[in-house]
py3Dmol code that shows the C-alpha trace and the ligand (Angstrom):
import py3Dmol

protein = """\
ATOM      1  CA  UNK A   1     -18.259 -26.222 -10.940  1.00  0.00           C
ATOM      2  CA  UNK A   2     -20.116 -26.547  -7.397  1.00  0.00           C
ATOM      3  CA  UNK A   3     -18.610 -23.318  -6.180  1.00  0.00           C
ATOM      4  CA  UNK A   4     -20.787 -20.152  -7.002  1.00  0.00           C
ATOM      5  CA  UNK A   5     -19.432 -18.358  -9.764  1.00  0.00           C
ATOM      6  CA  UNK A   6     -19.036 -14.362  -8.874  1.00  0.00           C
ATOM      7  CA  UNK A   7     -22.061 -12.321 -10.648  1.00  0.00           C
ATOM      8  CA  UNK A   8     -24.495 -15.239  -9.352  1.00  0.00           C
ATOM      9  CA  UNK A   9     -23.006 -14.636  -5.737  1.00  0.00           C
ATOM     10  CA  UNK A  10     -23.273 -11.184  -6.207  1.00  0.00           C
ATOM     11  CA  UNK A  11     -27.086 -11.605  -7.099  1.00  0.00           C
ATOM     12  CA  UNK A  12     -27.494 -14.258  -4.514  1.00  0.00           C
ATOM     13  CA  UNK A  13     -26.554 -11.774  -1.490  1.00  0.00           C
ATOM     14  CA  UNK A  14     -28.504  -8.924  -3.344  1.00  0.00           C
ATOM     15  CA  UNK A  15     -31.462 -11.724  -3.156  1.00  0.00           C
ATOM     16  CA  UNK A  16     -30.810 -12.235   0.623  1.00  0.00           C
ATOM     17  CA  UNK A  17     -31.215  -8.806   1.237  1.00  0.00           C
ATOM     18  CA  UNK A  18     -33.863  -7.284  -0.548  1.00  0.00           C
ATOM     19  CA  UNK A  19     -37.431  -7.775  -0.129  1.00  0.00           C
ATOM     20  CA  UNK A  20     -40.684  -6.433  -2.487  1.00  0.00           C
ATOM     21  CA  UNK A  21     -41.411  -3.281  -1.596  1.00  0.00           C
ATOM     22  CA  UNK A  22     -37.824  -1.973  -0.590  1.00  0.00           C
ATOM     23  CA  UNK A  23     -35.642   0.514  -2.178  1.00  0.00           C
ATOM     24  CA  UNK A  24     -32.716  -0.501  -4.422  1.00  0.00           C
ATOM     25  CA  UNK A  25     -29.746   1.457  -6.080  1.00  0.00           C
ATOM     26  CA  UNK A  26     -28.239   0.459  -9.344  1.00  0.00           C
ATOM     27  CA  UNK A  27     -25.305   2.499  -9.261  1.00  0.00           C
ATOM     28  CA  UNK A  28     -24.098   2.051 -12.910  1.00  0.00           C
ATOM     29  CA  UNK A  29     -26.870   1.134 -14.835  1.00  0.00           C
ATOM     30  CA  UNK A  30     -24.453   0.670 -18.110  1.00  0.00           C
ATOM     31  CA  UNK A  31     -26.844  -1.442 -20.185  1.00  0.00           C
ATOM     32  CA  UNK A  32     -29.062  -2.402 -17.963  1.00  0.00           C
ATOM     33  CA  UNK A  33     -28.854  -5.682 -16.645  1.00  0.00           C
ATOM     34  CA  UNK A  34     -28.500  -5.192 -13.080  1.00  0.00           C
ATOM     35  CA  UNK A  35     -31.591  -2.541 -13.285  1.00  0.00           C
ATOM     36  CA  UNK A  36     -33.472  -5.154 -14.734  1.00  0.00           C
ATOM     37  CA  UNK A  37     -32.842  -7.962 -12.112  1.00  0.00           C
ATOM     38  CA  UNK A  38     -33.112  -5.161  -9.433  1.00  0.00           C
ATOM     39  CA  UNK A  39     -36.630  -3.905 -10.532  1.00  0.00           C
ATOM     40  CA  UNK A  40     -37.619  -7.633 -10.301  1.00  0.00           C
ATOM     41  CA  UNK A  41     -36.686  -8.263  -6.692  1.00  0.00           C
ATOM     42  CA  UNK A  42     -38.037  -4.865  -5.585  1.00  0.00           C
ATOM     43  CA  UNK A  43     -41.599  -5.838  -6.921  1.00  0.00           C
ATOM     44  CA  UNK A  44     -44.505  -3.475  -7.847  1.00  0.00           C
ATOM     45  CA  UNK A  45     -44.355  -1.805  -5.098  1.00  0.00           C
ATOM     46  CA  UNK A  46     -40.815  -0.797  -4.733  1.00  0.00           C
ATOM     47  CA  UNK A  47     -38.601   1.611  -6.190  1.00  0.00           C
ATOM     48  CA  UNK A  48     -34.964   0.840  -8.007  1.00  0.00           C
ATOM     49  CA  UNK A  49     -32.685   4.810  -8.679  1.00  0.00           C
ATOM     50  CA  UNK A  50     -30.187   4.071 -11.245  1.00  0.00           C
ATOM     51  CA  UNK A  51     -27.265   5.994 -12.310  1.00  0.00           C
ATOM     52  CA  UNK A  52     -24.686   6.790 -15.012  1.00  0.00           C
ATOM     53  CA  UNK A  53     -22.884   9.653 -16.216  1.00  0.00           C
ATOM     54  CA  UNK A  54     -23.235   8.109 -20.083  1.00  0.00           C
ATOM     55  CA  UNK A  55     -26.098   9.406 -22.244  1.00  0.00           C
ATOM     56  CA  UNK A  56     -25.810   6.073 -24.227  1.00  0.00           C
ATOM     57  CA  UNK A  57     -26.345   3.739 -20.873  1.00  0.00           C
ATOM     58  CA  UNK A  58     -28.962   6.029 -19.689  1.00  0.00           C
ATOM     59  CA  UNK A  59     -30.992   5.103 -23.165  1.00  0.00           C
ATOM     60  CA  UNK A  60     -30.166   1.214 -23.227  1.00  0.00           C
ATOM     61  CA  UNK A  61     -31.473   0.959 -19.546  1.00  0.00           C
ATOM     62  CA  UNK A  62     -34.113   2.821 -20.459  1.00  0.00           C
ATOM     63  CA  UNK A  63     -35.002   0.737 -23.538  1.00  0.00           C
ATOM     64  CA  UNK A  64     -34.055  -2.709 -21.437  1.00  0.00           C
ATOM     65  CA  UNK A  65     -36.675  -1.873 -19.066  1.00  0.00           C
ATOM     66  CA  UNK A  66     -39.265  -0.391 -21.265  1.00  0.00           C
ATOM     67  CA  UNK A  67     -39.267  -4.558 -22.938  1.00  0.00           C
ATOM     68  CA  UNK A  68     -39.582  -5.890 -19.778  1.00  0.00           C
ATOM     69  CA  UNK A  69     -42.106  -3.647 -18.709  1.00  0.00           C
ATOM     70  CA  UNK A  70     -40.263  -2.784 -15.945  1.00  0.00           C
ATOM     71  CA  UNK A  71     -39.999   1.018 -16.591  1.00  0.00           C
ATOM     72  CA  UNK A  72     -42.796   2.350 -13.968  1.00  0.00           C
ATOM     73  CA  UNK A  73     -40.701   1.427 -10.903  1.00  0.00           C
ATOM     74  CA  UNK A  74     -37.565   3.198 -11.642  1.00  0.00           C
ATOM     75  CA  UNK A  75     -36.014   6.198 -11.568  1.00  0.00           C
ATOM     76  CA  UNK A  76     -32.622   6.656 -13.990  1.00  0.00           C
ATOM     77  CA  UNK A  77     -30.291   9.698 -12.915  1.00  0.00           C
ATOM     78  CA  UNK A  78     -28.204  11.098 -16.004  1.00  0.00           C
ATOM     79  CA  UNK A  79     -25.561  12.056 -12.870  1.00  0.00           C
ATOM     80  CA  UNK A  80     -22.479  10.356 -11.385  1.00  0.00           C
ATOM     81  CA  UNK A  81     -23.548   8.006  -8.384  1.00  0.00           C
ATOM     82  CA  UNK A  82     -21.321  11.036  -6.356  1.00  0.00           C
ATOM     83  CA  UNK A  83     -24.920  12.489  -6.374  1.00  0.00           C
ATOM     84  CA  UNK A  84     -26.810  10.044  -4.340  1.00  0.00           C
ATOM     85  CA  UNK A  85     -27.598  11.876  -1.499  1.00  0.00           C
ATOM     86  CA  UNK A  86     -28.865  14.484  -3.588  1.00  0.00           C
ATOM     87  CA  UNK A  87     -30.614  12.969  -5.590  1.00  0.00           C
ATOM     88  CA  UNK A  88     -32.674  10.174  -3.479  1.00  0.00           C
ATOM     89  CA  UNK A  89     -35.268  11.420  -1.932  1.00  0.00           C
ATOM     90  CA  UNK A  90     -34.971  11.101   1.727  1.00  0.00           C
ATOM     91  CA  UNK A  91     -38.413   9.528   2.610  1.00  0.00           C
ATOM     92  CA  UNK A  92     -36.649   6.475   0.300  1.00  0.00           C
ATOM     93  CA  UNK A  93     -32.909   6.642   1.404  1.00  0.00           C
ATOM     94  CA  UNK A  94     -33.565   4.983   4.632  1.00  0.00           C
ATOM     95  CA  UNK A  95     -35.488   2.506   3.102  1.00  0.00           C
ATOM     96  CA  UNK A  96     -32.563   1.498   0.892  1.00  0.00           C
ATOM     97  CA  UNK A  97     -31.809  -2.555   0.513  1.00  0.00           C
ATOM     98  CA  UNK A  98     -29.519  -2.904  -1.568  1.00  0.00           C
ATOM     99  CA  UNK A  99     -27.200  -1.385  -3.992  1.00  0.00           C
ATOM    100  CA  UNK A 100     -24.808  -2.605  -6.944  1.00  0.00           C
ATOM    101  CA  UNK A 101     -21.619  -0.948  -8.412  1.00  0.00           C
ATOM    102  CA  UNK A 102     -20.575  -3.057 -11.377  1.00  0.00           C
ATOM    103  CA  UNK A 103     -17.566  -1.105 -12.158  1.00  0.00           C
ATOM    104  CA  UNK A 104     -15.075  -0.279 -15.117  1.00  0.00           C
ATOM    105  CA  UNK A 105     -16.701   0.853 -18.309  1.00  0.00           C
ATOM    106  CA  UNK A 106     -19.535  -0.030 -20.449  1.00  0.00           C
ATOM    107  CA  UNK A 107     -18.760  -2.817 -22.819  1.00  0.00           C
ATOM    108  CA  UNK A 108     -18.990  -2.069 -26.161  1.00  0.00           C
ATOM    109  CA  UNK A 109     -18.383   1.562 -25.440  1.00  0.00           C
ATOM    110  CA  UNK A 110     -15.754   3.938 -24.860  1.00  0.00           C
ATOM    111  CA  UNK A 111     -13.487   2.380 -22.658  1.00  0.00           C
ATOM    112  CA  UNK A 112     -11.739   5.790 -21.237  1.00  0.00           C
ATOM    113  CA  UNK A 113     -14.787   6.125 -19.597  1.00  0.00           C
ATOM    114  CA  UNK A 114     -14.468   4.383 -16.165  1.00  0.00           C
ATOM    115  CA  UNK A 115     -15.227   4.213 -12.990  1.00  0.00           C
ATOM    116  CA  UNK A 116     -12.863   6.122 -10.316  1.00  0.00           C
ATOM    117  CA  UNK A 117     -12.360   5.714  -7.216  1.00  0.00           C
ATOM    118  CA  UNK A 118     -12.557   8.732  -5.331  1.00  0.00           C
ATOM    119  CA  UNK A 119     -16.686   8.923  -6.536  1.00  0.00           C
ATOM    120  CA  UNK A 120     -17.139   5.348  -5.821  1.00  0.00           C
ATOM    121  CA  UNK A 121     -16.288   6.080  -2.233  1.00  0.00           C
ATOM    122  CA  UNK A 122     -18.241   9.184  -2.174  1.00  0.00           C
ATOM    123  CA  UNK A 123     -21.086   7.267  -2.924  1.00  0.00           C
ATOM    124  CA  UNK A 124     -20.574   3.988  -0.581  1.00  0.00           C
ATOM    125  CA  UNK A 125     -20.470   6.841   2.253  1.00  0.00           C
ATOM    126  CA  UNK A 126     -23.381   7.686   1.469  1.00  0.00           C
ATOM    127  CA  UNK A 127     -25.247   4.527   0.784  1.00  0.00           C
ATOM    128  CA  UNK A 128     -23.548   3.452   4.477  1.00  0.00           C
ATOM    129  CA  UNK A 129     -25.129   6.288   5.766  1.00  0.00           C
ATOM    130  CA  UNK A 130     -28.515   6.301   4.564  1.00  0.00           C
ATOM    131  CA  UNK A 131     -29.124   2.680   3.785  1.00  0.00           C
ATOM    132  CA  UNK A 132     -31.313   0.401   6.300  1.00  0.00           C
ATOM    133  CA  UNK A 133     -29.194  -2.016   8.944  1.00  0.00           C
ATOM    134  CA  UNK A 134     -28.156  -5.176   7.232  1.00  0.00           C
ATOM    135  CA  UNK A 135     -28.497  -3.684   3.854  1.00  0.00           C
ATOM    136  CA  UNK A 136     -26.236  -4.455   1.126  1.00  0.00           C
ATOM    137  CA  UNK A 137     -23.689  -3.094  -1.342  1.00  0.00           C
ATOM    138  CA  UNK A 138     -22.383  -5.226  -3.539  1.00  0.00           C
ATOM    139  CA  UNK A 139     -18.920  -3.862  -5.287  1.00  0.00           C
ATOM    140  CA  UNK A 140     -18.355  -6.453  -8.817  1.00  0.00           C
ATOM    141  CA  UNK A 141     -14.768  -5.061  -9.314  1.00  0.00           C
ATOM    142  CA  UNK A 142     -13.116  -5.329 -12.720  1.00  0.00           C
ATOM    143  CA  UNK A 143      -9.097  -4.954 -12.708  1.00  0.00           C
ATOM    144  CA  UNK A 144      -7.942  -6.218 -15.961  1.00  0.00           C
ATOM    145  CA  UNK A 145      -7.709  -2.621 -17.380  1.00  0.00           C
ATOM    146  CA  UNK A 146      -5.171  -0.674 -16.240  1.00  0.00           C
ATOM    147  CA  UNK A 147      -7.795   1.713 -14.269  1.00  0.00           C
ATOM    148  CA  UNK A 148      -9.380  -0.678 -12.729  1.00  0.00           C
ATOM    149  CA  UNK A 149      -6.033  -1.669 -11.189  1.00  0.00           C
ATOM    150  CA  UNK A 150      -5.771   1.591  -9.448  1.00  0.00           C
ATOM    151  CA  UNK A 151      -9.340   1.231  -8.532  1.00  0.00           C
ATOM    152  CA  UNK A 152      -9.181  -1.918  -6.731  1.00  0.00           C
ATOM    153  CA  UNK A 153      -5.956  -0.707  -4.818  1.00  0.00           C
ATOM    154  CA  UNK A 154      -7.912   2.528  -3.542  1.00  0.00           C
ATOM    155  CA  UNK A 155     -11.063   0.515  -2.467  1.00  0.00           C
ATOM    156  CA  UNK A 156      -9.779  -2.166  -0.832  1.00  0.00           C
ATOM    157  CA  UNK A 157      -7.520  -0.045   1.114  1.00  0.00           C
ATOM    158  CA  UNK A 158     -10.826   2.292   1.738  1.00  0.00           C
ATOM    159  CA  UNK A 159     -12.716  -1.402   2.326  1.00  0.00           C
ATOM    160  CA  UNK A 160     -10.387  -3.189   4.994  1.00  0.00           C
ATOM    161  CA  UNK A 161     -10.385  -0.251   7.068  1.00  0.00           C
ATOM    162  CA  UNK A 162     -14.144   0.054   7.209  1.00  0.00           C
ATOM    163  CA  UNK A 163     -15.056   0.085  11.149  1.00  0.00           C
ATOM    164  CA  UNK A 164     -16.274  -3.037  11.863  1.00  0.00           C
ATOM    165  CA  UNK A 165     -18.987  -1.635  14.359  1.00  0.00           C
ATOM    166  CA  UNK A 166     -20.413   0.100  10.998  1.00  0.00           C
ATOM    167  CA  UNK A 167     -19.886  -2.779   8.426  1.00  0.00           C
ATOM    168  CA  UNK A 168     -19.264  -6.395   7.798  1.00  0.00           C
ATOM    169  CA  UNK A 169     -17.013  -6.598   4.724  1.00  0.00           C
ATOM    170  CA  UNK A 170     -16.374  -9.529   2.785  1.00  0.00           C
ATOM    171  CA  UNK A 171     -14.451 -10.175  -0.318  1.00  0.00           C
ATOM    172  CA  UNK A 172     -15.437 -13.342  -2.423  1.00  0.00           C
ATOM    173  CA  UNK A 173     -12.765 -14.367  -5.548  1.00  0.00           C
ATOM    174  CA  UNK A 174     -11.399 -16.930  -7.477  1.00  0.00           C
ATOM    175  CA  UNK A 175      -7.693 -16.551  -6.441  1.00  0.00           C
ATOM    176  CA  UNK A 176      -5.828 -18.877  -9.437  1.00  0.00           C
ATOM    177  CA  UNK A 177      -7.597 -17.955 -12.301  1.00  0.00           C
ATOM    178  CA  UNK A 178      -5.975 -16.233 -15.558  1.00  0.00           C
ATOM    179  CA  UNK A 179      -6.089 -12.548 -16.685  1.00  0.00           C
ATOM    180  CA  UNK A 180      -8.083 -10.721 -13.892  1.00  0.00           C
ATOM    181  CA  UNK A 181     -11.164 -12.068 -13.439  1.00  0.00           C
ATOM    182  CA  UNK A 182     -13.796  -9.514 -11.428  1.00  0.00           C
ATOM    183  CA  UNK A 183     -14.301 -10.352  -7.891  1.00  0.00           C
ATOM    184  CA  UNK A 184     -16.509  -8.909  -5.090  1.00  0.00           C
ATOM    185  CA  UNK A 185     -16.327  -6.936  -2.377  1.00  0.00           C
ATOM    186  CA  UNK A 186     -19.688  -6.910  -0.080  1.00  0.00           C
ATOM    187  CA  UNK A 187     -20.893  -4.555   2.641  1.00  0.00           C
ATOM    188  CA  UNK A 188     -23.403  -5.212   4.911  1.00  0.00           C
ATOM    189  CA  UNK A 189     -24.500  -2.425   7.089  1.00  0.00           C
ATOM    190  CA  UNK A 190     -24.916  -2.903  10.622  1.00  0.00           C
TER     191      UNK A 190
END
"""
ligand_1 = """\
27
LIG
N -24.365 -2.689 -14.541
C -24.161 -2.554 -15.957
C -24.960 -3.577 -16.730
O -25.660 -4.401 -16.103
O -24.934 -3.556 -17.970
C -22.709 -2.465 -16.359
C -22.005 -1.233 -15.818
S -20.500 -0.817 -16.632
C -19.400 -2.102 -16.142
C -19.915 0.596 -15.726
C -20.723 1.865 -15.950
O -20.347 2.825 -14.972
C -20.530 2.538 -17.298
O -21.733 2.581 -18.000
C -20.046 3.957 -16.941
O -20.567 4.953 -17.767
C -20.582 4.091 -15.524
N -19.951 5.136 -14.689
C -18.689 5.628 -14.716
N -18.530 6.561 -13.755
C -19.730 6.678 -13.102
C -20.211 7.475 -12.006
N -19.433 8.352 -11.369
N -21.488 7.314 -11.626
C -22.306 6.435 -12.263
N -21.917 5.652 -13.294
C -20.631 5.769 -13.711
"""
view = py3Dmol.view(width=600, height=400)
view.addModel(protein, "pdb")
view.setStyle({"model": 0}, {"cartoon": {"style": "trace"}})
view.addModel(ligand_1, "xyz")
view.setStyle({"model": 1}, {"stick": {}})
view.zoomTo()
view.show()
């Protein structure tokens, strides 16, 4: 296939806007992945702040990391990404890139454990406000599970009715494909 499958898109935009040196946000590190690919683009210089409210995901990002060498340049919060602002110091925030919310639950984990809405907003208000202009969140959103149904409802709803004088918004998705394949949603301050 020619077209760009979704978690390379999502990388691809991340990519576009993130430079060594910046400031990234990994909102749900789960197991790691994203940190990992996050730390890269941000450099030795930079700084990635990852969160989760699962012990278990805090240790596999940790450990994930720690093989790649990749632990000195970031900073895991044990907290719901609700704490952001709080957390972040603010000599980073407005130095923030770039941010990913790969949402749902962790695979191979306990799947009552999900993202919800109402904290994923909570935090994309933030990011909006802190973030740097034409920074990035990326939203990878997962609605096969019943949850994640409800989820995708509340944040597109929340999404299309973004000002457009604060964000671009775009969603990206393969519209004829079987059993609820994740899609993206994509915010680009202005
Ligand atoms: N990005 C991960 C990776 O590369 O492996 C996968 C993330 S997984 C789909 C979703 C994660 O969101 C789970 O680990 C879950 O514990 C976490 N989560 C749920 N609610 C959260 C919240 N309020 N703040 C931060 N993380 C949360």
């Amino acid at each position: 296939m020619k077209m760009e499958r979704i978690l390379p898109f999502a990388k691809n935009l991340l990519e576009k806007a993130v430079q060594p040196g910046d400031v990234v946000v990994d909102a749900t590190v789960g197991n790691g992945h994203d940190t990992v690919f996050l730390a890269g683009l941000v450099g030795d210089n930079g700084k990635v702040y990852g969160f989760d409210v699962q012990k278990e995901a805090i240790l596999a990002t940790k450990e994930r990391l720690a093989t790649h060498g990749l632990s000195e340049r970031v900073t895991i919060f044990h907290e719901g990404h609700e704490q952001l602002s709080a957390k972040i110091p603010t000599a980073d925030q407005q130095n923030i890139t770039g941010a990913i919310f790969n949402l749902g639950y962790l695979p191979g984990s306990d799947k009552s454990i999900v993202t919800q809405p109402d904290t994923t907003i909570a935090a994309i208000e933030q990011l909006l406000e802190m973030m740097a202009p034409e920074g990035i969140i990326v939203l990878v959103i997962y609605h096969g599970h019943e949850q994640g149904a409800v989820e995708r409802d509340i944040l597109l709803q929340f999404c299309q009715h973004l000002d457009q004088k604060k964000a671009h918004v775009l969603q990206y998705q393969f519209i004829n494909q079987q059993n609820n394949p994740p899609f993206i949603v994509a915010l680009e301050k202005r």
